[in-house]
C-alpha positions as CSV (number, residue, x, y, z in Angstrom):
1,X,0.0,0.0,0.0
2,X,1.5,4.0,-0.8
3,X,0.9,5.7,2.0
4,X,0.5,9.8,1.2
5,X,1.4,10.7,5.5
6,X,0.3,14.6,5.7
7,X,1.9,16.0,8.8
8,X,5.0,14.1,8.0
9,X,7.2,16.7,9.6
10,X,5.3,16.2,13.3
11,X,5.7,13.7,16.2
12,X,3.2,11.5,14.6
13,X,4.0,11.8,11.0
14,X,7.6,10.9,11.3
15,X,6.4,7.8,13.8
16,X,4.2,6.6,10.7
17,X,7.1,6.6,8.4
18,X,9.3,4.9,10.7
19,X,6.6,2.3,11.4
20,X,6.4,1.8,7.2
21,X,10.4,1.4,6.8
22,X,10.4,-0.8,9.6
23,X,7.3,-2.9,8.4
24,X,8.3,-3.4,4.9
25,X,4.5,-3.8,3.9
26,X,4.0,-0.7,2.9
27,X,5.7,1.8,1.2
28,X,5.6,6.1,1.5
29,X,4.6,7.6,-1.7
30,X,4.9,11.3,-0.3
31,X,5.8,13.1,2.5
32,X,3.6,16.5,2.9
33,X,4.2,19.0,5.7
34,X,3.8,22.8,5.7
35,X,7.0,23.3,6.9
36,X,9.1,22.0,4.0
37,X,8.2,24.9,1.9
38,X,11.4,26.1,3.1
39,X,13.4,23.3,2.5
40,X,11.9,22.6,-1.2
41,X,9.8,19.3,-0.1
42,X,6.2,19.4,-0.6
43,X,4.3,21.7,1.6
44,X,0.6,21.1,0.4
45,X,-1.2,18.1,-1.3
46,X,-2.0,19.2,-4.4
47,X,2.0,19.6,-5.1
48,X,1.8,15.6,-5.7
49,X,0.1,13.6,-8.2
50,X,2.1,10.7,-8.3
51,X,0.8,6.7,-7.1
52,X,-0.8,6.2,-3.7
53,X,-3.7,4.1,-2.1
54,X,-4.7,6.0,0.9
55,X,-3.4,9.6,2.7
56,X,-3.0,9.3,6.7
57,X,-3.4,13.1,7.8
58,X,-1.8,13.5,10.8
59,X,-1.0,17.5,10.5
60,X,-3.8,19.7,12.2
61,X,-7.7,19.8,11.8
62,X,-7.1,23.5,9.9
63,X,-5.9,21.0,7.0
64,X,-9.6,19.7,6.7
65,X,-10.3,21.6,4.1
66,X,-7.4,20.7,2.0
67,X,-7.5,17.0,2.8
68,X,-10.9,16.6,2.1
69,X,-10.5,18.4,-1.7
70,X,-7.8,16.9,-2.6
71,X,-9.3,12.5,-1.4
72,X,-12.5,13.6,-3.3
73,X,-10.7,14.7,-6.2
74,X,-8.4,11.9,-6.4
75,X,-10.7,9.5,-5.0
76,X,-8.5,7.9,-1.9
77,X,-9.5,6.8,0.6
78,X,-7.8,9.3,4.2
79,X,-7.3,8.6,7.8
80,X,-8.1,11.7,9.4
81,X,-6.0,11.3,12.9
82,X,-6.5,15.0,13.7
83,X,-8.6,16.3,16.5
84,X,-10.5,19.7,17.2
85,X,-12.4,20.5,14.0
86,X,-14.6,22.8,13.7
87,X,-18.6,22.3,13.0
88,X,-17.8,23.1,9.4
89,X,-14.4,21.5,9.2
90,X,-16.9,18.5,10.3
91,X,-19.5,19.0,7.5
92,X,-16.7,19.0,5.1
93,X,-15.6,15.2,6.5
94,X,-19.1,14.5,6.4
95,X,-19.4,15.5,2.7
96,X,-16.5,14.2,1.5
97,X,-17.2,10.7,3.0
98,X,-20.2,10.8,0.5
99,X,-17.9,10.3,-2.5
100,X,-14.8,8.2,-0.4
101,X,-14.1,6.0,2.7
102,X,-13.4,8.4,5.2
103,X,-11.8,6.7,8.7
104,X,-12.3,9.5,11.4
105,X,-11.7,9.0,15.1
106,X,-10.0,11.0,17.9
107,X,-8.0,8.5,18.9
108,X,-6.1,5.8,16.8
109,X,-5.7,3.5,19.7
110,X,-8.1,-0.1,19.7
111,X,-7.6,0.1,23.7
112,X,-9.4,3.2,23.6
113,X,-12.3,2.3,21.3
114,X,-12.5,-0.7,23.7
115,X,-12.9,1.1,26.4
116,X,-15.3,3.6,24.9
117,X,-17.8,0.6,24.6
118,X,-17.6,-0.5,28.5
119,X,-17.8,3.0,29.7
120,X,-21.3,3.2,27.8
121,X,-22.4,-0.3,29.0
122,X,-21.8,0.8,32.6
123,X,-23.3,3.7,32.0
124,X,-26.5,1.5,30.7
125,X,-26.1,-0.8,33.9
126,X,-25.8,2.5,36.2
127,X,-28.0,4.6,34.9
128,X,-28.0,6.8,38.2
129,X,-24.4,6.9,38.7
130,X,-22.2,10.2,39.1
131,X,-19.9,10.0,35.8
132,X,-16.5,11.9,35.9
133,X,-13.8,11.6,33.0
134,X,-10.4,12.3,34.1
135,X,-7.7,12.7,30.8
136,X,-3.7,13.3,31.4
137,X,-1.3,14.5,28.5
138,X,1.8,16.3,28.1
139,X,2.3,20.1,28.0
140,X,2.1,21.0,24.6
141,X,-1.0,19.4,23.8
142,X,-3.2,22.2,22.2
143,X,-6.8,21.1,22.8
144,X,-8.5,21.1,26.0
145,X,-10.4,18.7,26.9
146,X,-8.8,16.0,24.2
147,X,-10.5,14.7,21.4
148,X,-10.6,11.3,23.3
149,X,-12.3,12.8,26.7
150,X,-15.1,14.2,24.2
151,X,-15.2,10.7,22.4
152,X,-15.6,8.9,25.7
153,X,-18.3,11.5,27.1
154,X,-19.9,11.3,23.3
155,X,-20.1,7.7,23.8
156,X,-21.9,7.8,27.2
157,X,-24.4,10.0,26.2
158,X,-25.7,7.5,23.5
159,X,-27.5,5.9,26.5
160,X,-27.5,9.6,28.5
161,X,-29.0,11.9,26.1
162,X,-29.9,14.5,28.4
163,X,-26.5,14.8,29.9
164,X,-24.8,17.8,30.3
165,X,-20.9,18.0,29.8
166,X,-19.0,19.9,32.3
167,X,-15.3,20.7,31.9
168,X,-13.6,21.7,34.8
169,X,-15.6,23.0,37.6
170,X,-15.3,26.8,38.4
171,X,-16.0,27.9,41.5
172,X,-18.1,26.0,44.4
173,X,-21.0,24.6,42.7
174,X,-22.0,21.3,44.0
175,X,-22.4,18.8,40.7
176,X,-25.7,18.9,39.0
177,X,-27.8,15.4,38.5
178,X,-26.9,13.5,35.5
179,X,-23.9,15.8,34.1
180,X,-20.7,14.2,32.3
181,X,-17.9,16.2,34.2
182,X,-14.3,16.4,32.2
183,X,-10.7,17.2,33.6
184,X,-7.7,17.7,31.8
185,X,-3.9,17.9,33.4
186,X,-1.2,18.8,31.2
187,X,2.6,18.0,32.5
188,X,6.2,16.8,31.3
189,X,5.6,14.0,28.6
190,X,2.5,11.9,29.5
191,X,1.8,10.5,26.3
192,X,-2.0,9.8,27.5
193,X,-4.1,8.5,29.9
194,X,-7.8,8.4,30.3
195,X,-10.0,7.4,33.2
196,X,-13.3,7.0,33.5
197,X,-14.9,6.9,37.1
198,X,-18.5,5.4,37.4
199,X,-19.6,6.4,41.0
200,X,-23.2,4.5,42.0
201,X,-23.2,5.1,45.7
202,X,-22.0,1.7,47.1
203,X,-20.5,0.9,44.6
204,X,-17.5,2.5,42.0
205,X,-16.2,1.1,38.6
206,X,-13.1,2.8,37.0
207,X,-12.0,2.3,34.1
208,X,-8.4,3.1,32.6
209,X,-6.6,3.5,29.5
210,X,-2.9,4.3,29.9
211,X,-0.8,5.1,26.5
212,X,3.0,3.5,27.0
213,X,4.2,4.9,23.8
214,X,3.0,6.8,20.7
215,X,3.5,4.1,18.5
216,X,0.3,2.7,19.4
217,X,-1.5,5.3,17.6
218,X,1.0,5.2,14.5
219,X,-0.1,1.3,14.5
220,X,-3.7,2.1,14.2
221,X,-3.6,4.9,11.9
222,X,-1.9,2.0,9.2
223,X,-4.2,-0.5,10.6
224,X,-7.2,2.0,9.4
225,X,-5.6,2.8,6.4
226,X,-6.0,-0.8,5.7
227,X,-9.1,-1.6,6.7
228,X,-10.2,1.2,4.1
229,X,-8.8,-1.0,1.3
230,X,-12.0,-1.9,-0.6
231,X,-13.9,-0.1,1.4
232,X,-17.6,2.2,-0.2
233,X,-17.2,5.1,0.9
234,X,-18.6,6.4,4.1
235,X,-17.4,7.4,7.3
236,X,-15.8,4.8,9.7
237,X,-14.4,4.7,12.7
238,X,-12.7,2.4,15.7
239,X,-15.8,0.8,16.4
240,X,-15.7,-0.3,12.7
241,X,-13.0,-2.4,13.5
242,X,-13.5,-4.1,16.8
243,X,-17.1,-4.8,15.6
């Protein structure tokens, strides 16, 4: 498979092309990131036309727009491993998943998607339980709370309709019936970690997802990529692998 990775020049980019020339499976047919306009690399999409089977977009959710053009107009398939996009940036994934297999999610880990589905099945067993998401990343993540914190939350209020989310918790209110409360911490290199607690009076569940290393999301961006191979177009996601 030729792998277009936009974003090539960031953390997760570069861990995608070290995965490829370390698997030998798959092969990088371009390497896109802003930043090598100065260098004379390619700095947008559109500057390559050459072979590929699928673009993994790892670069920042103010790419949507340019991702999304350029899939539809060359019909392949994208991983879209960015987080914090817009509502319109979201009605162009939406649209463009129309004409190609789109594979969104906030988080490329299978632990995580996991652990989305028991948080909503306790959730459905305890439907009176006080619901607090706890997430932990390092310092110069850019969007608070993470994508994965609002996946989690998003998840739980598929049996919780009515529930309010509540990030952080200003002052001295006391915590209002049924609301989804979210923390983030930000310090040194915590690559991720996200808790959900599950409070039903005499009784508390938690549930944990600890991220050891980076990799792990590298591996599920490519295992996406694949799993679009084929594919009709339409939007997928974790859950459309684990199910």
């Amino acid at each position: 498979m030729n792998i277009i990775i936009n974003g090539a020049s960031g953390r997760m980019g570069r861990i995608v092309d070290e995965l490829i020339q370390r698997g030998g499976e798959h092969a990088v047919a371009a390497r896109v990131d802003w930043s090598n306009a100065a260098s004379g690399g390619l700095s947008a999409l559109s500057e390559y036309d050459g072979p590929a089977d699928v673009v993994i977009d790892f670069s920042n959710h103010t790419a949507t727009a340019q991702v999304t053009e350029y899939c539809v107009e060359r019909k392949l398939p994208v991983v879209i491993a960015t987080t914090g996009q817009t509502p319109e940036e979201m009605d162009m994934i939406h649209r463009a998943a129309g004409s190609v297999p789109v594979f969104l999610s906030a988080n490329m880990s299978i632990g995580v998607a996991l652990l989305c589905d028991l948080a909503k099945k306790a959730a459905a067993v305890f439907p009176r339980a006080e619901i607090e998401i706890i997430e932990r990343h390092h310092d110069q993540k850019l969007d608070v709370p993470s994508g994965t914190a609002l996946l989690l939350a998003r998840r739980i209020q598929e049996v919780r309709p009515e529930a309010e989310l509540v990030v952080g918790r200003h002052e001295n209110g006391k915590r209002t019936p049924g609301e989804i409360g979210i923390h983030s911490l930000r310090y040194g290199n915590e690559v991720g970690t996200h808790e959900v607690v599950i409070a039903a009076g005499s009784e508390t569940i938690t549930l944990k997802h600890e991220a050891e290393s980076r990799e792990l999301f590298g591996q599920g961006a490519l295992a996406a990529a694949a799993f679009l191979a084929g594919k009709e177009p339409g939007l997928y996601d974790m859950r459309s692998i684990i199910e």
